[in-house]
C-alpha positions as a Markdown table, in Angstrom:
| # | Residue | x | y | z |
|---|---|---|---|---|
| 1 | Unk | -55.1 | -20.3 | -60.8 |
| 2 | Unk | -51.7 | -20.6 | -59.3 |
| 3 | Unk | -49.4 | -23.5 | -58.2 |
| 4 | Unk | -50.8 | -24.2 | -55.3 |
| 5 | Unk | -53.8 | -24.5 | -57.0 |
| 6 | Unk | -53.1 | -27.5 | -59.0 |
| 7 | Unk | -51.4 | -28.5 | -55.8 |
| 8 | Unk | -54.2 | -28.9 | -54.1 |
| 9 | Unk | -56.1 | -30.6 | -57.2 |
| 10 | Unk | -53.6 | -33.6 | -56.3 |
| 11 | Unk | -53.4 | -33.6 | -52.5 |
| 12 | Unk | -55.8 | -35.9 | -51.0 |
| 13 | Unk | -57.5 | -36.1 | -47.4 |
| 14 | Unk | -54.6 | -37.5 | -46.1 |
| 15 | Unk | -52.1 | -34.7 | -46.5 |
| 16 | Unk | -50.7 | -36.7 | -49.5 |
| 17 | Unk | -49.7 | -35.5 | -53.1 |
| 18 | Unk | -50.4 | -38.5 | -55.7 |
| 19 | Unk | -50.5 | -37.8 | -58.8 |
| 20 | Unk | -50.9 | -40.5 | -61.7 |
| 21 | Unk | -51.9 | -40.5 | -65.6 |
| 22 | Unk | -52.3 | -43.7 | -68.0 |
| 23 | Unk | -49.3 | -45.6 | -68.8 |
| 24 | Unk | -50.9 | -47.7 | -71.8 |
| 25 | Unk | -53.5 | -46.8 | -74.5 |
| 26 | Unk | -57.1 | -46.7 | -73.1 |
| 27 | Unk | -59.7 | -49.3 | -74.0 |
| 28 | Unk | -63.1 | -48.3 | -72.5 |
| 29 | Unk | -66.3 | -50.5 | -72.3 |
| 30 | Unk | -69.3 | -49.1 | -71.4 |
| 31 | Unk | -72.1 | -51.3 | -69.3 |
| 32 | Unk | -75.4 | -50.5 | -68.3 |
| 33 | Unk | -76.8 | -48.0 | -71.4 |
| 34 | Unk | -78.6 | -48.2 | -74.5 |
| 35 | Unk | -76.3 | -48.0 | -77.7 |
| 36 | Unk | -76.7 | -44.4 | -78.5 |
| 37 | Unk | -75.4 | -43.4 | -74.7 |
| 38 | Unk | -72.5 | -45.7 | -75.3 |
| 39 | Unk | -71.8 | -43.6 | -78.5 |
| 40 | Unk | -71.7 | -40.4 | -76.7 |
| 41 | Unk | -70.0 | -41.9 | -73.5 |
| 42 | Unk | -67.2 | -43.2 | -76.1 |
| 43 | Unk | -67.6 | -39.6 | -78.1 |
| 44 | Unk | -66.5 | -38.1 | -74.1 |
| 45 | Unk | -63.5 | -40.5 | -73.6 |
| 46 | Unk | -62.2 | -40.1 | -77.4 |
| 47 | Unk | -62.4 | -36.2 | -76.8 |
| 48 | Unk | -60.6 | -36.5 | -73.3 |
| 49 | Unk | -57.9 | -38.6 | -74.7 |
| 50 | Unk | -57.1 | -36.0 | -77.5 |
| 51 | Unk | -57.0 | -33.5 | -75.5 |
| 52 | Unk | -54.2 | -35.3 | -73.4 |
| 53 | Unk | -52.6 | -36.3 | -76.3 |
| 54 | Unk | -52.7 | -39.9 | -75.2 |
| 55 | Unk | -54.1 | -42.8 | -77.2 |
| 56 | Unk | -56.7 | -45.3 | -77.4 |
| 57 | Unk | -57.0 | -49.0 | -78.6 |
| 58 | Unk | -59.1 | -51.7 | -79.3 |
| 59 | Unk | -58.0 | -54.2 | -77.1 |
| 60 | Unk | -55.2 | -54.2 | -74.1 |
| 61 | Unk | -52.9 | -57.1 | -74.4 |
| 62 | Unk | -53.5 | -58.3 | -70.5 |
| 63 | Unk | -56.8 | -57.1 | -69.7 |
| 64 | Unk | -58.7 | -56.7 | -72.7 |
| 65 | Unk | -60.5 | -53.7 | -71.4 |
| 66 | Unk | -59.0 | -51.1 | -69.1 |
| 67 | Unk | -61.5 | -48.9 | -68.8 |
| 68 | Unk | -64.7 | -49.9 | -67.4 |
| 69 | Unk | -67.4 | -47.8 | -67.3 |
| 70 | Unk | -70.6 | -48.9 | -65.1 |
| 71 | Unk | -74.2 | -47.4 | -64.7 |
| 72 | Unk | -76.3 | -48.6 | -62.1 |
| 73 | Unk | -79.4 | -47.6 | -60.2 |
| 74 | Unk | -78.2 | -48.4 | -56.8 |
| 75 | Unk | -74.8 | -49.2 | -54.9 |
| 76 | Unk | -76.1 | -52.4 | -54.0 |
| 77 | Unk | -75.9 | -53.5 | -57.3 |
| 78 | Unk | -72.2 | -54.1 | -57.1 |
| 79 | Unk | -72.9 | -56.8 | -54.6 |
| 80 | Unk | -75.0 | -58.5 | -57.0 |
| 81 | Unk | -72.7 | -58.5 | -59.9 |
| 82 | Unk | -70.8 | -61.4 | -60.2 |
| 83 | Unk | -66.9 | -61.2 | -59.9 |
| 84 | Unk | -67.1 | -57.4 | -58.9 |
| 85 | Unk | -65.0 | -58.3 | -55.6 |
| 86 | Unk | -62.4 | -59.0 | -58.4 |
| 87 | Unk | -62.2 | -55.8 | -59.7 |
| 88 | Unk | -63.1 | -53.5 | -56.5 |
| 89 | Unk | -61.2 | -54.8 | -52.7 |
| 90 | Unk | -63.4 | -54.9 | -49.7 |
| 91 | Unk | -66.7 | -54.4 | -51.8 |
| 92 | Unk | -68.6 | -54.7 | -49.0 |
| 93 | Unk | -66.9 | -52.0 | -47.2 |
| 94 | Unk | -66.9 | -49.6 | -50.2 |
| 95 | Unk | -70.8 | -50.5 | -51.0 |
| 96 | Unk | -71.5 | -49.5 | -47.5 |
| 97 | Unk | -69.5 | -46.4 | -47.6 |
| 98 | Unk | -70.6 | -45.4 | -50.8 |
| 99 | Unk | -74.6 | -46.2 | -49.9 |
| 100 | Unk | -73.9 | -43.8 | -46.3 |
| 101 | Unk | -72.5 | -40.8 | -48.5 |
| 102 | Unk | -75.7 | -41.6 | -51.1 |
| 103 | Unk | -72.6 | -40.8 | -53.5 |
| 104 | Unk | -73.9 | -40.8 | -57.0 |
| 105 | Unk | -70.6 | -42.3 | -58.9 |
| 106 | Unk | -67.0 | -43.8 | -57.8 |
| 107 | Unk | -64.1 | -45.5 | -59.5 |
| 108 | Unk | -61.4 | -47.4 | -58.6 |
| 109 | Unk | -58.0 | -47.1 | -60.2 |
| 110 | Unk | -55.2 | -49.8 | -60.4 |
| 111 | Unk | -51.2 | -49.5 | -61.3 |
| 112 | Unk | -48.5 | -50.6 | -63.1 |
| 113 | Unk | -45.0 | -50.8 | -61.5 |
| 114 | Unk | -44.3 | -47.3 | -62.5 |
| 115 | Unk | -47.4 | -46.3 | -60.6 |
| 116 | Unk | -49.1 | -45.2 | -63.7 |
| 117 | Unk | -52.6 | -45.9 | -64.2 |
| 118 | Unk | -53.1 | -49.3 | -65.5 |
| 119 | Unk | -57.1 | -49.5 | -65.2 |
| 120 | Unk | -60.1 | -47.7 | -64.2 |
| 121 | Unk | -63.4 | -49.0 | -63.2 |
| 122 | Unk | -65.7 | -45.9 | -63.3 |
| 123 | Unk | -69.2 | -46.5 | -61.3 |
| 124 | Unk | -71.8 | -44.3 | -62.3 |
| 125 | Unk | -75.1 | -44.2 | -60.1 |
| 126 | Unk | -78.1 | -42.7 | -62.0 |
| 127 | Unk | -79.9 | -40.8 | -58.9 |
| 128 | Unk | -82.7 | -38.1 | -59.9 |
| 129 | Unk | -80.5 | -34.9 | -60.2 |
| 130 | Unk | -77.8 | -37.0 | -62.7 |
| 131 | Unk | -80.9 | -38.0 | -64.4 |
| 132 | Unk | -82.3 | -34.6 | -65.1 |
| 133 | Unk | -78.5 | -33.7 | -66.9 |
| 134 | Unk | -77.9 | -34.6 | -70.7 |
| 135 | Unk | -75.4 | -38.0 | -71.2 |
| 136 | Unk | -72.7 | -35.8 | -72.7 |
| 137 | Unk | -72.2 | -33.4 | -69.5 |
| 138 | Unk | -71.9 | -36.7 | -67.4 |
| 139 | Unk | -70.1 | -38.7 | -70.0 |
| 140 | Unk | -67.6 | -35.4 | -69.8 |
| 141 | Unk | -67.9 | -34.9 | -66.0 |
| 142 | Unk | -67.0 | -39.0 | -66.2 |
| 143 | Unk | -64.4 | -39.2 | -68.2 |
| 144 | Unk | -61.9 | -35.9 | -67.1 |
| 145 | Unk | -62.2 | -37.5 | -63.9 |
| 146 | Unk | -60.7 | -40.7 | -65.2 |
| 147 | Unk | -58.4 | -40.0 | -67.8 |
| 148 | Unk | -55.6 | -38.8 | -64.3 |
| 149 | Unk | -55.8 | -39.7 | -60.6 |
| 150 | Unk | -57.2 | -36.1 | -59.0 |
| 151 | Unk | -57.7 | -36.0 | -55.5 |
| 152 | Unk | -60.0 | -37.7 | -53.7 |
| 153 | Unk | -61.1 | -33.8 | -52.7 |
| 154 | Unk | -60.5 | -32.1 | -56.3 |
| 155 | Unk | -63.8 | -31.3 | -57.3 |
| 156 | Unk | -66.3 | -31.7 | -54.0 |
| 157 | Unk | -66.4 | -27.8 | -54.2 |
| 158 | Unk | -66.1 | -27.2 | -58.1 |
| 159 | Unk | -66.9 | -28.8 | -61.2 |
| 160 | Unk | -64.3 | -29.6 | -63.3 |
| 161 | Unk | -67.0 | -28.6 | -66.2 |
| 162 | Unk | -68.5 | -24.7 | -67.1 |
| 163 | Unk | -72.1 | -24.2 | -68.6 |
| 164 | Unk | -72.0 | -22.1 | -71.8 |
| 165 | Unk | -74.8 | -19.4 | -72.7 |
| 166 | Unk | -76.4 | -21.5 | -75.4 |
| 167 | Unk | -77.1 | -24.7 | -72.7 |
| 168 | Unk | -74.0 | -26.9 | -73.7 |
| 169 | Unk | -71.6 | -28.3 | -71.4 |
| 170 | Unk | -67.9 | -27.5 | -72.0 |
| 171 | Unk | -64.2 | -28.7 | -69.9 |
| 172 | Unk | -63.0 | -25.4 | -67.8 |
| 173 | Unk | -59.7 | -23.9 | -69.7 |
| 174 | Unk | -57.8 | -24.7 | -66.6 |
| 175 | Unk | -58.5 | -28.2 | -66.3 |
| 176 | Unk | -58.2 | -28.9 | -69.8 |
| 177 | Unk | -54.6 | -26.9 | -69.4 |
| 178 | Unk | -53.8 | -28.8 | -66.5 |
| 179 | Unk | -54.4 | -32.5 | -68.6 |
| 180 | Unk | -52.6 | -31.0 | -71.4 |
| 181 | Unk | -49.7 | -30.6 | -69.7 |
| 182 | Unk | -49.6 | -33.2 | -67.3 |
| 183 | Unk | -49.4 | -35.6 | -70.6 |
| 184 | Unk | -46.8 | -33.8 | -71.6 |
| 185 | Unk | -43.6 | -36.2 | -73.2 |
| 186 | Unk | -41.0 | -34.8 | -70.8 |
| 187 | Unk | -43.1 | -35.0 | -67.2 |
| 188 | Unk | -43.6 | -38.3 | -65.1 |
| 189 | Unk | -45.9 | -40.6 | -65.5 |
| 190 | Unk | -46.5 | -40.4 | -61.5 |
| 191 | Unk | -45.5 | -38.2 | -58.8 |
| 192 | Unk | -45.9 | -37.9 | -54.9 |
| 193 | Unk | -43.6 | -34.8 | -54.6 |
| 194 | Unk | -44.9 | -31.4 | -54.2 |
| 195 | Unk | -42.8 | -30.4 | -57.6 |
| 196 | Unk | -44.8 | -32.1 | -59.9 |
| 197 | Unk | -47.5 | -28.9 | -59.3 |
| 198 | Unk | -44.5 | -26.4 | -59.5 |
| 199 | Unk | -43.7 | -28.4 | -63.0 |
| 200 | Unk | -47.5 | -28.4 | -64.1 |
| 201 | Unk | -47.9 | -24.4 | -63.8 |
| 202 | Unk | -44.5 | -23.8 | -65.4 |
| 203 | Unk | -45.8 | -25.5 | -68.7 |
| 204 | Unk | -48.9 | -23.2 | -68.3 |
| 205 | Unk | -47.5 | -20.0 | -67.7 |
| 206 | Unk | -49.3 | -19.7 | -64.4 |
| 207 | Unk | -48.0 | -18.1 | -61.0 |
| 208 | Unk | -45.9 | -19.7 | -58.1 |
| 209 | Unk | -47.5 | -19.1 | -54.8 |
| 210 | Unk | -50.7 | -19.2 | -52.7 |
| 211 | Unk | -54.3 | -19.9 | -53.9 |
| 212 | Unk | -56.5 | -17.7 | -53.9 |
């Protein structure tokens, strides 16, 4: 992995470089599951959060919960659900895009004034192959994806997660490395310039120049 690696891990479709992490402890809530799923789904984000050297809490002082986490069995669903159009803009439209991609999870993120990440609602939608993996792999999957703001194109051609020998489900070094650092005390809590993936691959000893 080089720089323009992880620069490409925050450009999105638009030719844009966004780049956000949390800017407040995270307090997840888990709907949709029995208990023992909401104990491993919890088990993912407390891992995650370690890793990042961030922190967690019981309750957020203006929202209560920050971050959501949803299982349904179809998009349509979120149409149902009272005061969803609260918490997702334009539902319709983003039902109806998500139901013509038959995308299987989605999550919307909102900011503070420092463009940090404030709150995540994390939409998980249980179709037949996510059904056939074990809760911690998507609980995982779930959570690296929500603990920074990747682009929207990060992972559509690679997991973020590596299969181990013995069946379990790990992070990949590289992504872990790339959380690691991007918590780091001394780098921004958002970024839209081009630098910010020059900074990341400093902190992990990796090359400057072209992907490959």
């Amino acid at each position: 992995m080089t720089s323009d690696d992880i620069e490409k891990l925050f450009t999105r479709s638009n030719g844009d470089y966004v780049f956000a992490r949390w800017g407040r402890p995270i307090v997840p809530v888990v709907f949709g599951v029995d208990d023992a799923t909401v104990s491993v789904l919890k088990g993912a984000v407390e891992a995650i959060v370690t890793l990042a050297g961030h922190s967690m809490e019981e309750m957020d002082p203006e929202l209560g919960t920050n971050l959501m986490i949803f299982f349904i069995q179809d998009w349509a669903e979120l149409s149902e659900t009272p005061n969803m159009d609260q918490l997702i803009p334009n539902l319709p439209d983003v039902v109806a895009r998500l139901q013509a991609a038959n995308a299987s999870q989605y999550r919307a993120f909102r900011f503070d004034d420092d463009n940090a990440i404030q709150a995540c609602f994390a939409f998980v939608r249980m179709d037949d192959a996510l059904a056939e993996l074990p809760a911690e792999t998507i609980a995982l999957s779930m959570m690296v994806q929500a603990i920074v703001l990747w682009s929207d194109q990060a992972f559509n051609d690679m997991s973020p997660l590596a299969s181990l020998p013995d069946g379990n489900t790990i992070l990949k070094s590289e992504i872990s490395g790339i959380i690691t650092a991007a918590y780091d005390a001394t780098m921004p809590a958002a970024a839209r310039s081009r630098s910010h993936a020059l900074r990341l691959a400093a902190r992990l000893g990796l090359p400057i120049g072209k992907a490959h």
